[in-house]
C-alpha positions as a Markdown table, in Angstrom:
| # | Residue | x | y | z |
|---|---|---|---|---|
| 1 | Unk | 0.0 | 0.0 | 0.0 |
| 2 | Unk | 1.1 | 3.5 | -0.8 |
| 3 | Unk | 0.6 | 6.8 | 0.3 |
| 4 | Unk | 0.5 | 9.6 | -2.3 |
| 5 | Unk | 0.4 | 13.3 | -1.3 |
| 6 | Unk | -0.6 | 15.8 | -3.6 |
| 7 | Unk | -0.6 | 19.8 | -3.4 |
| 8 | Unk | -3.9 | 20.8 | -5.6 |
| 9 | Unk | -5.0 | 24.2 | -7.0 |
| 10 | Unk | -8.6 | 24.9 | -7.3 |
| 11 | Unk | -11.1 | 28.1 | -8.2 |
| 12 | Unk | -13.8 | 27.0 | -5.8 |
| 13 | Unk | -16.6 | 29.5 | -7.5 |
| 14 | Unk | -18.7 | 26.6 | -8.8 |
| 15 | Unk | -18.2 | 23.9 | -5.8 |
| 16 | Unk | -20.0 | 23.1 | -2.4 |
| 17 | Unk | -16.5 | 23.6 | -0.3 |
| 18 | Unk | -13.6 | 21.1 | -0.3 |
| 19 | Unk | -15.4 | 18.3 | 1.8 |
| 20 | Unk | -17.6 | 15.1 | -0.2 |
| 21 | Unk | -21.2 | 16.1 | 0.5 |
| 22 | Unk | -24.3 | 13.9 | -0.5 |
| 23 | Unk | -26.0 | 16.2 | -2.7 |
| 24 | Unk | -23.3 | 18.2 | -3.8 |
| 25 | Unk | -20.7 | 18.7 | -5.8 |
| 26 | Unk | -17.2 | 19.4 | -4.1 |
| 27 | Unk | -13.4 | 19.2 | -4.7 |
| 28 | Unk | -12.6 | 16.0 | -2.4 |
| 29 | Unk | -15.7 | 14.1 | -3.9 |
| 30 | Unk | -14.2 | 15.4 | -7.6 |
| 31 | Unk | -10.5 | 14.2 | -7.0 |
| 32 | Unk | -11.4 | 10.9 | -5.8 |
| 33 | Unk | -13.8 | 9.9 | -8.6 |
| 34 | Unk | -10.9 | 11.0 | -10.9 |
| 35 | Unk | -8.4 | 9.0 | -8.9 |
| 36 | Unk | -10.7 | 6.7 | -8.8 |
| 37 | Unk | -11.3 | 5.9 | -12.5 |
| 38 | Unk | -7.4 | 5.4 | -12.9 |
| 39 | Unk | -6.6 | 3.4 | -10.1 |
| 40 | Unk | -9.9 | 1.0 | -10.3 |
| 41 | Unk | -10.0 | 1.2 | -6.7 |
| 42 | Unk | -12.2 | 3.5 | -3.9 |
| 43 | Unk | -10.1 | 6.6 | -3.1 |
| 44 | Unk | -10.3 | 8.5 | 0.0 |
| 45 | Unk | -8.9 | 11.6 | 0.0 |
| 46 | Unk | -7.3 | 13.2 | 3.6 |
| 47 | Unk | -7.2 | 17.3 | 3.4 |
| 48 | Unk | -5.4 | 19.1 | 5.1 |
| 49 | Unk | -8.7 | 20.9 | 6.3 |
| 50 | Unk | -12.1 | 22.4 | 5.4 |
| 51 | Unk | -12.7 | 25.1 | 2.5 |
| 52 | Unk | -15.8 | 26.1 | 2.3 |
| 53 | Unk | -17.8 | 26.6 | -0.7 |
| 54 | Unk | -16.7 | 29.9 | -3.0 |
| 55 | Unk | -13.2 | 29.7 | -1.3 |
| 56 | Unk | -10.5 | 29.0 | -3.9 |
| 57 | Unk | -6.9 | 27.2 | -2.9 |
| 58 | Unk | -3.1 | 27.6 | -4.7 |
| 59 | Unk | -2.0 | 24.9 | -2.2 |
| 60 | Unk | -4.2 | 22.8 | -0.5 |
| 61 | Unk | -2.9 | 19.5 | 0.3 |
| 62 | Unk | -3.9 | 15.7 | 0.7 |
| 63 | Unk | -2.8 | 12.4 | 0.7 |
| 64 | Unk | -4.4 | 8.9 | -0.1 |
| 65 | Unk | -3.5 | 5.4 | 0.4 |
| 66 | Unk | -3.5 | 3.1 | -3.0 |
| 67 | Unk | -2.6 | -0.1 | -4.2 |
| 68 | Unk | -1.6 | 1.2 | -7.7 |
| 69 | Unk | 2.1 | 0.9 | -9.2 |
| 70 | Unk | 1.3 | 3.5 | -11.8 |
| 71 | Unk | 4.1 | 5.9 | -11.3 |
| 72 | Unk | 3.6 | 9.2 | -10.0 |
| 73 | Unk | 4.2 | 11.1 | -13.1 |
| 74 | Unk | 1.6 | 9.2 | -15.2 |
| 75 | Unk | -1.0 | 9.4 | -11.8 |
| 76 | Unk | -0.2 | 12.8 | -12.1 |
| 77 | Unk | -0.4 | 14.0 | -15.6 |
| 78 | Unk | -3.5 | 11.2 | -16.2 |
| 79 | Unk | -5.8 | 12.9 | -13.4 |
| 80 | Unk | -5.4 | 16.4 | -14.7 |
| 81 | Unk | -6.4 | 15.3 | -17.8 |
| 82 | Unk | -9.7 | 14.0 | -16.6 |
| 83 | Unk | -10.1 | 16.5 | -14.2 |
| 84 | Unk | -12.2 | 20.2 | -15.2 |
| 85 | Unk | -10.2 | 23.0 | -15.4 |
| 86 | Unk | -10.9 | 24.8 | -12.6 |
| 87 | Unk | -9.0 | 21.5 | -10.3 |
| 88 | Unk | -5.2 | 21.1 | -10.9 |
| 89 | Unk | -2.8 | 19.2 | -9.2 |
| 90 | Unk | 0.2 | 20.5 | -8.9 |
| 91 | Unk | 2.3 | 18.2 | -7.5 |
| 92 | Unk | 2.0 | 14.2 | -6.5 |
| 93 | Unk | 4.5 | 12.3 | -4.6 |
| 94 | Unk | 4.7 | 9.3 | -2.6 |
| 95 | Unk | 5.3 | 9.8 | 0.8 |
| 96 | Unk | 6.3 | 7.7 | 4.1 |
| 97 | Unk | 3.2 | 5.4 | 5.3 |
| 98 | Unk | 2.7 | 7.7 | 8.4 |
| 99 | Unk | 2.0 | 11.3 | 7.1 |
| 100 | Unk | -1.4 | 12.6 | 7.5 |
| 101 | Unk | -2.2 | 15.8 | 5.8 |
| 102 | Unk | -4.2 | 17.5 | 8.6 |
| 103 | Unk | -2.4 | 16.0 | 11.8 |
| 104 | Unk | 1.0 | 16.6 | 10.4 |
| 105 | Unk | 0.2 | 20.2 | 9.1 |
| 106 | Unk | 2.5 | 22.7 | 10.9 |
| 107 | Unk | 1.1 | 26.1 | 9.7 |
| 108 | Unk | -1.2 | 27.2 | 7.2 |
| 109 | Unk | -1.1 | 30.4 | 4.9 |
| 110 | Unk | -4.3 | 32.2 | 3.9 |
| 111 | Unk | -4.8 | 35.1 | 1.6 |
| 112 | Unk | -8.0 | 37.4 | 1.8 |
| 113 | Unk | -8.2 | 40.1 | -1.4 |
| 114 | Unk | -10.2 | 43.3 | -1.1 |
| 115 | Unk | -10.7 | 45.6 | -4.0 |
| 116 | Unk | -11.0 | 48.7 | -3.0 |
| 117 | Unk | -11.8 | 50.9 | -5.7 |
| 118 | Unk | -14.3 | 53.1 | -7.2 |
| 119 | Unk | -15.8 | 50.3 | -10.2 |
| 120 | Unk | -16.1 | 46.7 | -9.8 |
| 121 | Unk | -14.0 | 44.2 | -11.7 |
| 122 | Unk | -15.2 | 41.6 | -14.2 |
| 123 | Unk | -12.5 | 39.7 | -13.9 |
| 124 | Unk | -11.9 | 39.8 | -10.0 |
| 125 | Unk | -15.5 | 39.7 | -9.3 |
| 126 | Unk | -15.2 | 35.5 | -8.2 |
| 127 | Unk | -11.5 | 36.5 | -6.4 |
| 128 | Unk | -12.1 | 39.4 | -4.4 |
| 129 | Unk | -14.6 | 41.3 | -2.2 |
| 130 | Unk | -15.2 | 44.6 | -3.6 |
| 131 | Unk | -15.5 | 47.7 | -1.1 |
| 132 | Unk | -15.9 | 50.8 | -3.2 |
| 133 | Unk | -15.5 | 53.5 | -0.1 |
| 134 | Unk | -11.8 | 54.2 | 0.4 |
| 135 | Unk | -10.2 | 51.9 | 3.4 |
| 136 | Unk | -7.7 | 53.0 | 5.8 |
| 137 | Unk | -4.5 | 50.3 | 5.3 |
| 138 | Unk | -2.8 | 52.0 | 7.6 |
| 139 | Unk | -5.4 | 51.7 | 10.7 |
| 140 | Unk | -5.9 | 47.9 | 9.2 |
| 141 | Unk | -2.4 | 47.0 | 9.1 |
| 142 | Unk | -2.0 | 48.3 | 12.8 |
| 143 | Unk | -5.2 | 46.5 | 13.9 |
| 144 | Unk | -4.0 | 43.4 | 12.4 |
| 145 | Unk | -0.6 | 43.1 | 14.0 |
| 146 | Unk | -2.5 | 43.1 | 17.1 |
| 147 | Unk | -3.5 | 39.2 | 15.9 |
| 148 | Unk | 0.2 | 37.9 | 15.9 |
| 149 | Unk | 1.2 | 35.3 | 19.2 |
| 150 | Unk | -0.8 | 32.8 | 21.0 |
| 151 | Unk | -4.7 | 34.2 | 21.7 |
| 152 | Unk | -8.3 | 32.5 | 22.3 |
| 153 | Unk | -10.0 | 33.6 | 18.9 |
| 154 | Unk | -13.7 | 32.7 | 20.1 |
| 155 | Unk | -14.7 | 36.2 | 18.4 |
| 156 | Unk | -13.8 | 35.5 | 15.2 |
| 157 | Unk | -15.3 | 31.7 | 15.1 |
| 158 | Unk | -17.9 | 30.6 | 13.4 |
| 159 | Unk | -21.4 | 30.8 | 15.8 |
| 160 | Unk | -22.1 | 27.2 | 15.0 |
| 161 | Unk | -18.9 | 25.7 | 15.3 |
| 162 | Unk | -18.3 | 23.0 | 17.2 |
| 163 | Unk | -14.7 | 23.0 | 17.9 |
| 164 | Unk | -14.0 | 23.1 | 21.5 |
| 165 | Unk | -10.5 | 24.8 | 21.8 |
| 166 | Unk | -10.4 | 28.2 | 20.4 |
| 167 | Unk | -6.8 | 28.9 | 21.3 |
| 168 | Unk | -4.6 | 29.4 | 18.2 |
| 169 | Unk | -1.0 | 30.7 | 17.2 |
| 170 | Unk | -0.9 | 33.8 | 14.7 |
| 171 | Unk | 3.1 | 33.4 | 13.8 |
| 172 | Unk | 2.4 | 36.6 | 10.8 |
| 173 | Unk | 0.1 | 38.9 | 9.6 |
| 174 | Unk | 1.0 | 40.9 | 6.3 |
| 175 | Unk | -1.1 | 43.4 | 4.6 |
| 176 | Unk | -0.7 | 45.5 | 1.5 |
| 177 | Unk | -2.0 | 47.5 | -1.0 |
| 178 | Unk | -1.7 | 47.3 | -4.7 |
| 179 | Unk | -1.8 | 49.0 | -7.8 |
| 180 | Unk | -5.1 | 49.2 | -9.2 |
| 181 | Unk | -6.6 | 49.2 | -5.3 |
| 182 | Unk | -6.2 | 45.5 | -4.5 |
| 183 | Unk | -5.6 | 45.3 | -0.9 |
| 184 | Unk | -4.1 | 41.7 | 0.4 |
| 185 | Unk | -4.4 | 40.4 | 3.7 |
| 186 | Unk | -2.0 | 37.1 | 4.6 |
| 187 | Unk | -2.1 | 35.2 | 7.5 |
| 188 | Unk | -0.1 | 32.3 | 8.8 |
| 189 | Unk | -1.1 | 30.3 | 12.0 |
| 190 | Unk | -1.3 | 27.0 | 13.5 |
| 191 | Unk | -4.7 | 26.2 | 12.6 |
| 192 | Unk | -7.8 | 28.2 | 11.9 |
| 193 | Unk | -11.0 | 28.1 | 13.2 |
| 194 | Unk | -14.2 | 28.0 | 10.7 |
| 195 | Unk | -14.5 | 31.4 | 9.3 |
| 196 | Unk | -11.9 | 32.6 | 11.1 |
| 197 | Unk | -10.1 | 34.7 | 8.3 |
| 198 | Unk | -13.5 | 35.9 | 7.2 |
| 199 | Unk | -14.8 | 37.2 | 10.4 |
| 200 | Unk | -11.3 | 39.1 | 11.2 |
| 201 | Unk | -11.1 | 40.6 | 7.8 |
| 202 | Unk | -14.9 | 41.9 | 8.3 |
| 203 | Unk | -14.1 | 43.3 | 11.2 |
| 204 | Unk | -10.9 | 44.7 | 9.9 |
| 205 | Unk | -12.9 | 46.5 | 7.4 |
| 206 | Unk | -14.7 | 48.2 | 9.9 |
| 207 | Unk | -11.5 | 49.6 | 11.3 |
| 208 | Unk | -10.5 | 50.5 | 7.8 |
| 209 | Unk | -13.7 | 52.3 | 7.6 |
| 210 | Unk | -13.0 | 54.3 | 10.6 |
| 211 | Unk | -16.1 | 52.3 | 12.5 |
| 212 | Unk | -14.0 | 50.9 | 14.4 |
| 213 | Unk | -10.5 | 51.9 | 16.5 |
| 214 | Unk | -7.1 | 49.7 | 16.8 |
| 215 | Unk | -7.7 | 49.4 | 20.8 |
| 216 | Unk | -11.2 | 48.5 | 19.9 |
| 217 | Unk | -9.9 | 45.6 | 17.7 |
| 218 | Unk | -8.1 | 44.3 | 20.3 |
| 219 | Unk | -11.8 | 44.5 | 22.5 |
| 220 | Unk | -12.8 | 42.7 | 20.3 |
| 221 | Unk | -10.7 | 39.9 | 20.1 |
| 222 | Unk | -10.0 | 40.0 | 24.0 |
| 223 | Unk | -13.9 | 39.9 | 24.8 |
| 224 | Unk | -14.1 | 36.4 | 23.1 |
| 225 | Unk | -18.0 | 37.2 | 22.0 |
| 226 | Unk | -18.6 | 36.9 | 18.0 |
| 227 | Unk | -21.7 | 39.0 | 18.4 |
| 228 | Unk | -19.3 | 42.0 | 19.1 |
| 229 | Unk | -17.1 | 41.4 | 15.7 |
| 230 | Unk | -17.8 | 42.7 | 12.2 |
| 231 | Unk | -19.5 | 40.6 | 9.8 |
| 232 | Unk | -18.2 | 37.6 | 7.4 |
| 233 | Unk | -16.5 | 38.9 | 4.8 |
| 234 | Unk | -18.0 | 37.0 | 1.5 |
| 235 | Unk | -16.0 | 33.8 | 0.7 |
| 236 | Unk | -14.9 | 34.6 | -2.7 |
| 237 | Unk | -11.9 | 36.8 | -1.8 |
| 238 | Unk | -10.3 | 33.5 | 0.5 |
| 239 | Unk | -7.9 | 31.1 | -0.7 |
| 240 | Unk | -5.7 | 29.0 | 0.9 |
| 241 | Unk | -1.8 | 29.4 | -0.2 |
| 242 | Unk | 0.3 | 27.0 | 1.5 |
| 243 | Unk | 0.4 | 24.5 | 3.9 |
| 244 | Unk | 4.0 | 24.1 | 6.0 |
| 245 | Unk | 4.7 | 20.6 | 7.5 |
């Protein structure tokens, strides 16, 4: 038995999230029917976590145990070309017997894209949430620095979560602005919580809209109450980038 990892690259605009559903269609469900069909065998795919439906990925990872000996290169280059174009994978290799994609993840790295301009884009419209009223980067960059070290993150979790431990390492926080008004938020932490990025880039936003002061950030996050956060930014401007091991 072997255990292939592969790194995939997906636009999730037209999928239910990365996890199989029954009724509908998502990027686990659509590798492993891929997989499937070349190896002859049921394939069950092991992310590296959750992406939820509209959020798009440049380096999501998984693994999967087979019985194939088709090499790596022709397992590689013979799913892409079954798979639709908006799932690549960009790398398969074989790994040892014990690595688990979610358990052995270090650190993940997300992305969140604002434009913030006066016109919409057609092209970013599925990559990017579009604020047209000017944002202070400044007063969002200082806000956000305040998410970097070790901190209980309850107020930026998902109401209906049920993950126990809210406690979770922020090792960077980077955020720019680029030509044309694009403003990009990274992050890089241990884990995330569901709609974790979303919830502290809405709230961001309110700080960058001067609703909201740095100190009053750091309320935020310190009272550990979603209710007195901003709201979930829209999933389209999320992708995951990397995932360190």
């Amino acid at each position: 038995m072997r255990n292939l990892k592969i790194i995939v690259e997906y636009d999730g605009t037209g999928y239910h999230g990365w996890q199989r559903q029954p009724h509908d269609i998502t990027i686990q469900q659509t590798l492993e029917e891929k997989f499937g069909i070349i190896t002859q065998e049921e394939i069950k795919l092991i992310g590296s976590g959750r992406t939820d439906a509209g959020v798009h990925a440049a380096g999501q990872v998984a693994n999967f145990r087979t019985e194939t000996r088709i090499g790596e290169r022709n397992l590689l280059m013979g799913a892409n070309s079954l798979l639709p174009g908006d799932v690549v994978i960009k790398d398969l290799t074989e790994v040892d017997e014990g690595f688990h994609a979610r358990y052995d993840a270090k650190s993940k790295v997300y992305l969140y894209q604002i434009l913030n301009s006066p016109f919409p884009s057609a092209l970013y419209r599925n990559y990017s949430w579009f604020i047209n009223s000017l944002l202070d980067i400044d007063m969002i960059r200082t806000a956000a620095l305040q998410l970097i070290g070790t901190h209980d993150f309850s107020s930026f979790c998902a109401a209906n979560s049920d993950t126990v431990n809210h406690v979770r390492e922020v090792m960077d926080v980077n955020v720019r602005r680029e030509d044309g008004g694009m403003i990009k938020f990274f992050i890089e932490a241990d884990g995330f919580l569901r709609h974790m990025v979303r919830n502290i880039v809405g709230t961001l936003v309110d700080v960058g809209r001067g609703k909201l002061s740095t100190s009053g950030f750091l309320d935020i996050m310190e009272s550990r109450d979603r209710k007195m956060a901003g709201i979930t930014a829209p999933p389209q401007g999320l992708f995951l980038i990397e995932v360190k091991y």
